[in-house]
PAZAPA-4460 file (N, C-alpha, C; in steps of 0.05 Angstrom, whole numbers, plus 32768, in hexadecimal, padded with zeros to 4 digits):
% residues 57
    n_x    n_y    n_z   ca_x   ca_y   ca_z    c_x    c_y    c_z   seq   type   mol
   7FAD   806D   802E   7FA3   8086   8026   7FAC   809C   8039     1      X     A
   7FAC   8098   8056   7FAF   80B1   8067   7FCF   80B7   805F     2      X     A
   7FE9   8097   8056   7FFE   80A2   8050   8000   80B1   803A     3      X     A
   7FF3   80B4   8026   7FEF   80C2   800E   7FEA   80DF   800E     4      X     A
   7FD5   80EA   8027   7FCA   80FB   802C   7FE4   8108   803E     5      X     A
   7FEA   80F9   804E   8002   810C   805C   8016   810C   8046     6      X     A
   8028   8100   8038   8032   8109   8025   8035   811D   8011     7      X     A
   8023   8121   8006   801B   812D   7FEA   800A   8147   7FFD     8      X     A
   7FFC   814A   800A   7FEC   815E   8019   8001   816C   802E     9      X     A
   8012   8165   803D   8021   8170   804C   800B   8166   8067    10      X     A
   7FF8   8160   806C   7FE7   8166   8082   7FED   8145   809A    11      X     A
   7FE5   814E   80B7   7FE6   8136   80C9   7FC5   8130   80C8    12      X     A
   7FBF   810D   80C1   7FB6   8101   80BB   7FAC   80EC   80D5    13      X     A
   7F92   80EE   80E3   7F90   80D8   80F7   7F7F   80C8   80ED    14      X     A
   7F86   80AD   80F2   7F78   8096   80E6   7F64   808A   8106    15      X     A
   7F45   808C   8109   7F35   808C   811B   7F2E   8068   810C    16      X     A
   7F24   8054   8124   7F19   803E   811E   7F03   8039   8114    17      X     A
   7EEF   8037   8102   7ED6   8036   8104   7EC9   801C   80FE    18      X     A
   7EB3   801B   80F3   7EA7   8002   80EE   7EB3   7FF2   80DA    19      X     A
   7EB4   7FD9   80D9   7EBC   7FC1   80C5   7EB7   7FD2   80A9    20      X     A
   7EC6   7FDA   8091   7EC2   7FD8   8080   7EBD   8001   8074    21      X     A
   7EB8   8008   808F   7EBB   8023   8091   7ECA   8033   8086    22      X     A
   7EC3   8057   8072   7EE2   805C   8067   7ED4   8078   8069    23      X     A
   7EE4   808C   807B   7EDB   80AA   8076   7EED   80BC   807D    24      X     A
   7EEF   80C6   806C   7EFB   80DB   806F   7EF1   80F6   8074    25      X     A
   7F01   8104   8084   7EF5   811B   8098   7F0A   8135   8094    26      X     A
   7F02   814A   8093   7F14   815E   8091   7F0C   8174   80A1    27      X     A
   7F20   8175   80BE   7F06   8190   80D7   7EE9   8185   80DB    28      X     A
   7EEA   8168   80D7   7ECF   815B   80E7   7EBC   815B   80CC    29      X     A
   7EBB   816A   80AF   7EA9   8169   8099   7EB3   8150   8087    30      X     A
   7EA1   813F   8082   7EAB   8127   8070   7EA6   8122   805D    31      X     A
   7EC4   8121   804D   7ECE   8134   8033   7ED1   811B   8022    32      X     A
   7EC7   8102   8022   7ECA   80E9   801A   7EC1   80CC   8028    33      X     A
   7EAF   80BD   8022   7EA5   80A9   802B   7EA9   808F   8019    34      X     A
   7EA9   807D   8027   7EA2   8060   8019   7E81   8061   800D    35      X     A
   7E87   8057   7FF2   7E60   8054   7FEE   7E58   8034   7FFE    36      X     A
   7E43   8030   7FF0   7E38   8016   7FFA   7E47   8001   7FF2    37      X     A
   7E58   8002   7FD5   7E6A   7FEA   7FD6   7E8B   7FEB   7FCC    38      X     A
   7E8D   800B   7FC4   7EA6   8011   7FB4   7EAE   802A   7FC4    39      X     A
   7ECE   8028   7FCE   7EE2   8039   7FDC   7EE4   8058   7FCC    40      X     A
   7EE3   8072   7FCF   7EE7   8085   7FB8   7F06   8075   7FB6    41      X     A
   7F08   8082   7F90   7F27   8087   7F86   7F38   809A   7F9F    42      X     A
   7F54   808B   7F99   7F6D   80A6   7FAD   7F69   80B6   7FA2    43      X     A
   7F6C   80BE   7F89   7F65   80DE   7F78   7F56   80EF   7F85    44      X     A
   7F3D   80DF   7F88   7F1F   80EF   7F8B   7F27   80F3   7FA6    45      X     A
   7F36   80DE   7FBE   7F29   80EB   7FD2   7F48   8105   7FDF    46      X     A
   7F5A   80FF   7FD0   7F74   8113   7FD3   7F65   8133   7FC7    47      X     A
   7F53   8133   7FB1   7F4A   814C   7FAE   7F34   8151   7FB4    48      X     A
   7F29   8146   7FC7   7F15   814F   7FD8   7F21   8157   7FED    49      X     A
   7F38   814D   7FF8   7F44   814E   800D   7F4F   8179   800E    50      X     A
   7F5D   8174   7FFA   7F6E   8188   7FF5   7F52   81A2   7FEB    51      X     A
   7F3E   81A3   7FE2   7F28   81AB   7FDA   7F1D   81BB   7FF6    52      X     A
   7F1E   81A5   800B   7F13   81AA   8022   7F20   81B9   8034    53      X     A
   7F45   81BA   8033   7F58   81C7   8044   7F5C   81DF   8036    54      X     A
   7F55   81E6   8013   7F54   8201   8014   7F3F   8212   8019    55      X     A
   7F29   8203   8021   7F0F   8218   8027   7F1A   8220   8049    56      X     A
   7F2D   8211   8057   7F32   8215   806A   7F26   8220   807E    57      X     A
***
């Protein structure tokens, strides 16, 4: 996903370690996409949240 995001978004992308099983995504520290309790969001969903979040800039 973060290669996807740097691709298609133009943007630099840091991948932080977190807990076993862990999945969040962060944009300027606001998190713009999470794992639920048992299902990963779609790439779709979380590329336009992503991009959603870099134009409120």
């Amino acid at each position: 996903m973060a290669d996807r995001i740097q691709l298609e978004l133009g943007v630099t992308v840091e991948l932080v370690p977190g807990e076993r099983g862990e999945f969040t995504v962060r944009v300027d520290g606001a998190v713009v996409a999470k794992k639920g309790l048992v299902r990963f969001p779609g790439d779709d969903r979380v590329l336009r949240e992503v991009r959603t979040a870099l134009a409120r800039g």
